[in-house]
MIDOSE-1310 file (N, C-alpha, C; in nm, 2 decimals, decimal comma, always signed):
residues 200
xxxx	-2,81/+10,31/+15,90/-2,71/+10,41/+15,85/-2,58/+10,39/+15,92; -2,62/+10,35/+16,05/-2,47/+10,39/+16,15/-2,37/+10,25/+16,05; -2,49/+10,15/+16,05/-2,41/+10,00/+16,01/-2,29/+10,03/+15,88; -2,34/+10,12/+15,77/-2,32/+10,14/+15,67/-2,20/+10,24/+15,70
xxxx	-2,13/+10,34/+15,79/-2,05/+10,40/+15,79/-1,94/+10,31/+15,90; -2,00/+10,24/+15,94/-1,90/+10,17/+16,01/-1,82/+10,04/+15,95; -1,88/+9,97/+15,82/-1,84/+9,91/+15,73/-1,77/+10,01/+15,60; -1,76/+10,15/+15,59/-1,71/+10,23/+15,53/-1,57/+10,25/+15,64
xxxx	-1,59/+10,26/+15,72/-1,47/+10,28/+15,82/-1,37/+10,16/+15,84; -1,39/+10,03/+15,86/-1,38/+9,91/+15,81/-1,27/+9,91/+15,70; -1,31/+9,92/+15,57/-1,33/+9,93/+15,49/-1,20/+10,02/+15,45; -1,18/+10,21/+15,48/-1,10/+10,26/+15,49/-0,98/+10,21/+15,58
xxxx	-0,98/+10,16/+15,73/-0,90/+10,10/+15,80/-0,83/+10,03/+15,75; -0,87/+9,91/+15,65/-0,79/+9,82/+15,58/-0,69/+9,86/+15,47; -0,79/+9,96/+15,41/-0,72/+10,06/+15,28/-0,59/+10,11/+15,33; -0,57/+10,19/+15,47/-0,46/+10,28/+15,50/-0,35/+10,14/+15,55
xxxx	-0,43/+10,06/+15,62/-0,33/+9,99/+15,68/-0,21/+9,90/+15,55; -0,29/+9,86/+15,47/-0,25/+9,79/+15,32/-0,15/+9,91/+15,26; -0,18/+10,01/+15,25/-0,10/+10,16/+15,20/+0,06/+10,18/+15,32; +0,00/+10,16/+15,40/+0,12/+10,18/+15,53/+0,18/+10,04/+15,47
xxxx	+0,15/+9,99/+15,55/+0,28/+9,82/+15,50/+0,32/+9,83/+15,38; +0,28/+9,88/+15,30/+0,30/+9,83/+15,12/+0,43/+9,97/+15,14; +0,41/+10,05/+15,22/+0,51/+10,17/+15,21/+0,67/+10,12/+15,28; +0,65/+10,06/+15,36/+0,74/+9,99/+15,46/+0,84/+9,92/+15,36
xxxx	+0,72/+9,79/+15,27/+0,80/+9,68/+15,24/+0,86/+9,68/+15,08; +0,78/+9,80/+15,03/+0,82/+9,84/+14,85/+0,99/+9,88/+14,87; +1,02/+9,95/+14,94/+1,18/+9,97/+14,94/+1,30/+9,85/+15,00; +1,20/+9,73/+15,12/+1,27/+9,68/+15,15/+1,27/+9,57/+15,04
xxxx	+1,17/+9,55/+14,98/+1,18/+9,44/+14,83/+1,25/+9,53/+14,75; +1,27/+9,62/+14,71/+1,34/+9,67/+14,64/+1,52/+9,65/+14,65; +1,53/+9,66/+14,80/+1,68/+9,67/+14,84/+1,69/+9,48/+14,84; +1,64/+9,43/+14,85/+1,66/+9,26/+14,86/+1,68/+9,27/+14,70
xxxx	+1,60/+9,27/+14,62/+1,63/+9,23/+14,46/+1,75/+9,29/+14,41; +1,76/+9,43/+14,50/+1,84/+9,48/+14,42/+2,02/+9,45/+14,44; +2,02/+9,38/+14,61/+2,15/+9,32/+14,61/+2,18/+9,18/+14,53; +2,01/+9,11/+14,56/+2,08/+8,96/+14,44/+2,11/+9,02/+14,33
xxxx	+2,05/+9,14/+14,25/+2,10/+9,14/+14,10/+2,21/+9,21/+14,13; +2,26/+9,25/+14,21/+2,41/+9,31/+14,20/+2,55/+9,25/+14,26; +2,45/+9,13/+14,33/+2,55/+9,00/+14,33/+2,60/+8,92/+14,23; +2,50/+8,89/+14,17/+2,52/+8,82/+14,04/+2,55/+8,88/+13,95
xxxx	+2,59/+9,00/+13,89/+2,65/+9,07/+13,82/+2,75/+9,14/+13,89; +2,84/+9,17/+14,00/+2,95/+9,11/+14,03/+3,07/+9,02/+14,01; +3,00/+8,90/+14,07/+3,01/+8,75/+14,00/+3,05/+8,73/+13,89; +2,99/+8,81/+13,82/+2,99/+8,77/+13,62/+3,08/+8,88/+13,59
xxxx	+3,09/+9,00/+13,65/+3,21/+9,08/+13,64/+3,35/+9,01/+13,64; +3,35/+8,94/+13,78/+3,46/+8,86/+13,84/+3,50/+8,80/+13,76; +3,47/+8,71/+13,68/+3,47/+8,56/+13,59/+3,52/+8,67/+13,50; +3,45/+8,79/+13,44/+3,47/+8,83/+13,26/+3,62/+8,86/+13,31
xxxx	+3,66/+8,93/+13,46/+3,79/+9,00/+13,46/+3,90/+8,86/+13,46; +3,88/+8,72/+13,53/+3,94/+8,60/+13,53/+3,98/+8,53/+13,40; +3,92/+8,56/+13,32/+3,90/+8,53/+13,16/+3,98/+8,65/+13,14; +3,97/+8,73/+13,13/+4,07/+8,88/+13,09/+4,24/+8,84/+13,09
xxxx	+4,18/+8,78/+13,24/+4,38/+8,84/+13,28/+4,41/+8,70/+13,23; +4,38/+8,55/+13,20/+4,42/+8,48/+13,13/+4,42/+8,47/+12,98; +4,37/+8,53/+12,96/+4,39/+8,58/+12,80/+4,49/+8,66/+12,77; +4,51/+8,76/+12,85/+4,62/+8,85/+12,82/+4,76/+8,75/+12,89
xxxx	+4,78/+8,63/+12,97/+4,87/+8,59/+13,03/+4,95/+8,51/+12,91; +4,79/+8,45/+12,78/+4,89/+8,35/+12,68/+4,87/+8,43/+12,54; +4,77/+8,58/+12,52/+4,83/+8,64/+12,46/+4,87/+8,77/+12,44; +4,97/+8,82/+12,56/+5,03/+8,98/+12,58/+4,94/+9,12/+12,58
xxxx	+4,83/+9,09/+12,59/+4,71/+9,19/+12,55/+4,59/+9,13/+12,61; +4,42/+9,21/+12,61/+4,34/+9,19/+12,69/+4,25/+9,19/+12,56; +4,16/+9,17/+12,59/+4,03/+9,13/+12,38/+3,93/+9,26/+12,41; +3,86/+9,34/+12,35/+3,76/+9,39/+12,34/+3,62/+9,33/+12,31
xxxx	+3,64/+9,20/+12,29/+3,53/+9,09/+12,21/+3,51/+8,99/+12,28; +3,34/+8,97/+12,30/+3,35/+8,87/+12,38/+3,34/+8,74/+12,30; +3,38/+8,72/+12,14/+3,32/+8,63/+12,11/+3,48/+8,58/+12,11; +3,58/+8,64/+12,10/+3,74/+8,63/+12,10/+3,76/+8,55/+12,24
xxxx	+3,68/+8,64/+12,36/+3,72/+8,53/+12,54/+3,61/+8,46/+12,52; +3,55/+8,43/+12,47/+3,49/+8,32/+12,51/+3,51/+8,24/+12,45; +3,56/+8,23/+12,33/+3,63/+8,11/+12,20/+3,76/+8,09/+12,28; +3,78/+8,15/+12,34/+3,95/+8,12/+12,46/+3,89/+8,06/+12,53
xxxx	+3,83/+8,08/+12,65/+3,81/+8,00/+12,73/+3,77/+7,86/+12,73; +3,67/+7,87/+12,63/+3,57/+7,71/+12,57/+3,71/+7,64/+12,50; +3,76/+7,68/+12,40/+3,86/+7,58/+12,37/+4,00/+7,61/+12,35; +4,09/+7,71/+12,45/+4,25/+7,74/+12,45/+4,28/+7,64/+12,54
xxxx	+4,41/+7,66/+12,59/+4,50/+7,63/+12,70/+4,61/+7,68/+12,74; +4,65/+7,70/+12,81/+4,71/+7,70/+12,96/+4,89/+7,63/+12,94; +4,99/+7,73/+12,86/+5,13/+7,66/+12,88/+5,16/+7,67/+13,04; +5,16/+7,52/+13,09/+5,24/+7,48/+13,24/+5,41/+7,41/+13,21
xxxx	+5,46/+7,49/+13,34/+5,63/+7,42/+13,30/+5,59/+7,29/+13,46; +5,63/+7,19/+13,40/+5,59/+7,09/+13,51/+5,75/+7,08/+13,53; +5,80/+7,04/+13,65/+5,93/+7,01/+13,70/+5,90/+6,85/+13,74; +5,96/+6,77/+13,61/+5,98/+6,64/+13,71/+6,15/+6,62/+13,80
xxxx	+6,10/+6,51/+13,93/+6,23/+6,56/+13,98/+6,27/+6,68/+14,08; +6,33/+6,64/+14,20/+6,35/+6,75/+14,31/+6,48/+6,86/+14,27; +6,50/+6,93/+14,23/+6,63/+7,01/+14,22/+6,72/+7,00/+14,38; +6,62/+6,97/+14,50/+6,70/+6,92/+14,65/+6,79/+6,82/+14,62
xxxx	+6,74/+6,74/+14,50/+6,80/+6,60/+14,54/+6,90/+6,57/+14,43; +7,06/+6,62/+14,52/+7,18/+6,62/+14,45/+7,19/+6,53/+14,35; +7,18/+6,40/+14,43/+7,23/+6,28/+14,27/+7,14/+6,24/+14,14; +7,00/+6,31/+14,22/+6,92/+6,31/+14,04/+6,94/+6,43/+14,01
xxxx	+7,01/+6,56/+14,02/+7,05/+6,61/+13,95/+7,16/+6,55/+13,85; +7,26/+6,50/+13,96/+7,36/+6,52/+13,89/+7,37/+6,41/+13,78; +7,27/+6,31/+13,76/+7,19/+6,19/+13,71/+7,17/+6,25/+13,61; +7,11/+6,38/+13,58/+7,00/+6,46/+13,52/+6,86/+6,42/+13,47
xxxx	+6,82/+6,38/+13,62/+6,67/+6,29/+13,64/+6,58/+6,43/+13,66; +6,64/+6,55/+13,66/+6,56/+6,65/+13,72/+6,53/+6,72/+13,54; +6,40/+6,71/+13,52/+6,41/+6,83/+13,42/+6,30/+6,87/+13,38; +6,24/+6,93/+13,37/+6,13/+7,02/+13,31/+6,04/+7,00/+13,17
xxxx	+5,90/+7,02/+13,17/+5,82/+6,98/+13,10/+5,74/+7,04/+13,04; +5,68/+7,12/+12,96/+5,60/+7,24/+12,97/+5,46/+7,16/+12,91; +5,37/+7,14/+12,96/+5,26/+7,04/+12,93/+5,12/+7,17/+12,90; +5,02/+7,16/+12,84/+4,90/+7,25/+12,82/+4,75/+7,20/+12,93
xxxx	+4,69/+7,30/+12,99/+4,60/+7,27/+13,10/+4,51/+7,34/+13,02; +4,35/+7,28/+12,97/+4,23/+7,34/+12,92/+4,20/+7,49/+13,04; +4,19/+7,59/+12,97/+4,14/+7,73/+13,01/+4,01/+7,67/+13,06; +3,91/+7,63/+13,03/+3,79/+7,63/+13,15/+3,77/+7,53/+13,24
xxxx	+3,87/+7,46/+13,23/+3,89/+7,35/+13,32/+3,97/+7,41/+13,46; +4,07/+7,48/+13,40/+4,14/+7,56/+13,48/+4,06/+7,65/+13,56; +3,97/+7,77/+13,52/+3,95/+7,86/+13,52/+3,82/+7,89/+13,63; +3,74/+7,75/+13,56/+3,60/+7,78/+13,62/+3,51/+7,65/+13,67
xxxx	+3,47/+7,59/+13,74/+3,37/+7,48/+13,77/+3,28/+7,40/+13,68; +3,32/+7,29/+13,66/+3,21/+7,22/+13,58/+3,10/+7,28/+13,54; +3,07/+7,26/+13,40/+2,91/+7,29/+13,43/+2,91/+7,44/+13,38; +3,03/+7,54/+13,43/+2,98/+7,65/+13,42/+2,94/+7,74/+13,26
xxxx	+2,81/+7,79/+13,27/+2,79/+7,86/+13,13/+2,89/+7,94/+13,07; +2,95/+7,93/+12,98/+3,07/+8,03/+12,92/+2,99/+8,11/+12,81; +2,89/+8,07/+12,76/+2,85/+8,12/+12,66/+2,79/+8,24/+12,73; +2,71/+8,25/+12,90/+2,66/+8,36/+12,92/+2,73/+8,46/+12,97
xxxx	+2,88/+8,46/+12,93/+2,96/+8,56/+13,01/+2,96/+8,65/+12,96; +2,88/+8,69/+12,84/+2,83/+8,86/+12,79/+2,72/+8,90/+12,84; +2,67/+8,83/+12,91/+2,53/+8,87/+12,93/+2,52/+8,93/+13,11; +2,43/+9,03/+13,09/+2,43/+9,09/+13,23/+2,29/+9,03/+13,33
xxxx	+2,29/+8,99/+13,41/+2,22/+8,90/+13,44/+2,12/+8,90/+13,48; +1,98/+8,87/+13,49/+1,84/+8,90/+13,55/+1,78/+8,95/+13,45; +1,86/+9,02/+13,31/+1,74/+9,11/+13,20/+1,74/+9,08/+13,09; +1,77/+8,94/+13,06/+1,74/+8,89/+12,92/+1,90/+8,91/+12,85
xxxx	+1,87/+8,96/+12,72/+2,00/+8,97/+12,64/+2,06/+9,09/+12,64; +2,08/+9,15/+12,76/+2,16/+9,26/+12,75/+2,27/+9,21/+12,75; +2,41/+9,26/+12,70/+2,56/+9,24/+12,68/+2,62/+9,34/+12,76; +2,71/+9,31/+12,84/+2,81/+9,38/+12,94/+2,88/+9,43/+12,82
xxxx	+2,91/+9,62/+12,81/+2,99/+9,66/+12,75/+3,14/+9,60/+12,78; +3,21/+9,61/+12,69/+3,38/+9,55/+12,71/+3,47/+9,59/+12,56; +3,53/+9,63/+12,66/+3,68/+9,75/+12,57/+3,85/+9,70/+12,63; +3,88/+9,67/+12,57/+4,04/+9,66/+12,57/+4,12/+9,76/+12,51
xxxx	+4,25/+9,82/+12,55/+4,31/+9,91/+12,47/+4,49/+9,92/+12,54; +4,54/+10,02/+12,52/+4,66/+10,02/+12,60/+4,65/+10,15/+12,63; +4,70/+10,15/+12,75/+4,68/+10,31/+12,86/+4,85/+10,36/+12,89; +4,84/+10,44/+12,86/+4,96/+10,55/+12,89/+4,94/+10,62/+13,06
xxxx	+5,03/+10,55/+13,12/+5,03/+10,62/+13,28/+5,10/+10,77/+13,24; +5,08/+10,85/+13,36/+5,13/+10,95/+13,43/+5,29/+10,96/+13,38; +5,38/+10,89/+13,41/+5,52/+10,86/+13,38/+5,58/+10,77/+13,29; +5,47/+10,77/+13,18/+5,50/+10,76/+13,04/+5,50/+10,60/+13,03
xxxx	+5,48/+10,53/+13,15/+5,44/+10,37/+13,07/+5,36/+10,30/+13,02; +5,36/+10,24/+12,90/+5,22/+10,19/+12,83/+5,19/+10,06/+12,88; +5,05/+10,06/+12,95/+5,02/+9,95/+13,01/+4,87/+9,89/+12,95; +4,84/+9,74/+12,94/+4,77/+9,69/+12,88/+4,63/+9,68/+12,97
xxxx	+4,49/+9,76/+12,93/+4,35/+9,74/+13,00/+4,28/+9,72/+12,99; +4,16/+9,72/+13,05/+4,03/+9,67/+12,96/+3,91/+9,66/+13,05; +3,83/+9,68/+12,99/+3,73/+9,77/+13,11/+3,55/+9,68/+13,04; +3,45/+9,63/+13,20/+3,33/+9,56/+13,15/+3,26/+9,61/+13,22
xxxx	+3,17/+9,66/+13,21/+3,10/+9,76/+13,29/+2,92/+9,71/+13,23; +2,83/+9,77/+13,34/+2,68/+9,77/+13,32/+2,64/+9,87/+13,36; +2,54/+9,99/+13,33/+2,53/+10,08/+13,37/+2,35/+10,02/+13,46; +2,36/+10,13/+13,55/+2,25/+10,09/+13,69/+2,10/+10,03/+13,59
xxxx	+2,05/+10,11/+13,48/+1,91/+10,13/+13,40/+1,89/+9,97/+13,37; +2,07/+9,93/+13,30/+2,04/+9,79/+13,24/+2,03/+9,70/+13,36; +2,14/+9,67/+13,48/+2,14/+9,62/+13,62/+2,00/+9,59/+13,65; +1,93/+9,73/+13,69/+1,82/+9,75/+13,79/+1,70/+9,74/+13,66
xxxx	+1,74/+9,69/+13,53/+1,59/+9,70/+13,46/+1,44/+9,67/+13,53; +1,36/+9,73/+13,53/+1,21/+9,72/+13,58/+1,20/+9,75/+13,73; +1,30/+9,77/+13,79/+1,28/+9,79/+13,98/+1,24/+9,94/+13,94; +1,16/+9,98/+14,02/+1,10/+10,09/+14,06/+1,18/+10,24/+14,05
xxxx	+1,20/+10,34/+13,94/+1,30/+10,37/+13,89/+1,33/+10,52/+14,04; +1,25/+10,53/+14,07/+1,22/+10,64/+14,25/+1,29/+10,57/+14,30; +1,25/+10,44/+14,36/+1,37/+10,43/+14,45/+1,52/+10,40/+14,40; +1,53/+10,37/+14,30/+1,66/+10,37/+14,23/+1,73/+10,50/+14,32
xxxx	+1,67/+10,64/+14,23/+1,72/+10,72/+14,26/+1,73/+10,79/+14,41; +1,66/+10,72/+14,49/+1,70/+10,77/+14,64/+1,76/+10,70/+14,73; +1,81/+10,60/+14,61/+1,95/+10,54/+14,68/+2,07/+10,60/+14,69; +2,09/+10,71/+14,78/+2,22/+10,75/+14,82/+2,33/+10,71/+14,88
xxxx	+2,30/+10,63/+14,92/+2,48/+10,49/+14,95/+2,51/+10,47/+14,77; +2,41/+10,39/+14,68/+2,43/+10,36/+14,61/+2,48/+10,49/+14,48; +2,43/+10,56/+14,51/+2,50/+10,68/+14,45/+2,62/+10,74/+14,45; +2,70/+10,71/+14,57/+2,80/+10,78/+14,65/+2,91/+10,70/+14,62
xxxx	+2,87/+10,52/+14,60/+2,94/+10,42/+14,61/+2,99/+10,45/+14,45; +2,92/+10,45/+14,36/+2,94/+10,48/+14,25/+2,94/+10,56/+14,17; +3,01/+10,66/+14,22/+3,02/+10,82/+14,16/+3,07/+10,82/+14,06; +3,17/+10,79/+14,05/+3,24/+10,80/+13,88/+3,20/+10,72/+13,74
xxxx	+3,10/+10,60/+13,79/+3,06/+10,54/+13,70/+2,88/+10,49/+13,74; +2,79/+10,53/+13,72/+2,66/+10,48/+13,76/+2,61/+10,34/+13,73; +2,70/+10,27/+13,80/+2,64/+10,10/+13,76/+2,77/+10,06/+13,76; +2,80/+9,91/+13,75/+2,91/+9,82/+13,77/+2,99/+9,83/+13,68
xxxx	+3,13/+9,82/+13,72/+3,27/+9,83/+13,65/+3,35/+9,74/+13,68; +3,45/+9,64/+13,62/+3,58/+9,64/+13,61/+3,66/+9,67/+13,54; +3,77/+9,66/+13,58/+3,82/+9,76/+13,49/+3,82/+9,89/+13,43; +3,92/+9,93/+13,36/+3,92/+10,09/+13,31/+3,98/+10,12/+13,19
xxxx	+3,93/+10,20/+13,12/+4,04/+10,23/+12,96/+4,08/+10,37/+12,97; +4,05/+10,46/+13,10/+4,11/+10,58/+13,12/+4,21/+10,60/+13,22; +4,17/+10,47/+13,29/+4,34/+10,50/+13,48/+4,37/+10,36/+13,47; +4,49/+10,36/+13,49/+4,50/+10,24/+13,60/+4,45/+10,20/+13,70
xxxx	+4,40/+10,10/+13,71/+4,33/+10,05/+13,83/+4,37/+9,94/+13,87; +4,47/+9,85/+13,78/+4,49/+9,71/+13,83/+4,36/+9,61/+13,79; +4,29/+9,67/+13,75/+4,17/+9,58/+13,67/+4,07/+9,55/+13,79; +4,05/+9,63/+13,90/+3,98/+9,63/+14,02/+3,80/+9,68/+13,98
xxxx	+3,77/+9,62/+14,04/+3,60/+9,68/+14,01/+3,52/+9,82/+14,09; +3,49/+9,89/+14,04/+3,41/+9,97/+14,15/+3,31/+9,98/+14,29; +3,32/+9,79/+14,31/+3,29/+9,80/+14,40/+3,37/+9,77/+14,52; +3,50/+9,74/+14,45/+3,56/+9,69/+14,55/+3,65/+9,81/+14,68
């Protein structure tokens, strides 16, 4: 009998000890996944707002559609004024060897690294086919100037899909950090912000 409670004891020892670690390391795997997926959707923030402000640079306004920046970036371009010729160098001016050229640079050549997927820049990253919401509009400041915005946001549920929804919520840094919006933002279609992200 003693054998039999001491293989029950055994037995429990392993049980609590498995329960204790697994308590330790469930929140610290939680906070590891949960910075790569908030890296990487970042990232993809960064790029959609990169794509934004070139879009609005060749057409005066920002898109609500991702199918609008991403048809820009895959195949627009980029008016450049090339200067052939030093304007320093008096006698090719006065030659008029100096003169200017406005040549076109491919937008994803420009914009982003070989290779890089353009087609997944709707997509929020790690959860399949979710789509980063995205809104463009024009915003009336404080002192009456109308300024052009546009705003790509992911809320935490779609970000954090399937992480452990408890600890979600007892992340208070992550709560605090993101008080006005629950989950990732650039941009805004209610303030000016300069097209800055919420986490920055």
């Amino acid at each position: 009998m003693k054998t039999v409670y001491q293989i029950l004891l055994f037995v429990a020892i392993i049980a609590l000890t498995y329960f204790v670690v697994e308590s330790i390391m469930k929140p610290i795997r939680f906070n590891k996944e949960m910075d790569k997926r908030y890296e990487k959707t970042i990232q993809r923030l960064i790029d959609i707002r990169t794509a934004q402000i070139a879009y609005r640079t060749e057409n005066s306004k920002f898109t609500g559609s991702f199918d609008t920046l991403i048809n820009f970036v895959k195949y627009d371009s980029f008016r450049v004024v090339k200067q052939i010729g030093s304007m320093d160098d008096s006698v090719a001016v006065a030659l008029g060897k100096v003169f200017r050229d406005t040549i076109r640079i491919s937008v994803l050549d420009s914009l982003f690294k070989k290779g890089y997927p353009v087609d997944s820049l709707r997509y929020v990253p790690y959860v399949g086919e979710h789509e980063f919401e995205l809104g463009a509009g024009i915003l009336e400041t404080g002192s009456g100037v109308k300024v052009q915005v546009f705003e790509a946001k992911a809320h935490n549920d779609i970000v954090l899909q399937g992480l452990d929804k408890q600890l979600i919520f007892n992340q208070n840094d992550l709560r605090k950090k993101l008080e006005k919006y629950p989950g990732l933002q650039v941009g805004s279609l209610t303030e000016a912000t300069n097209n800055a992200g919420n986490w920055e």
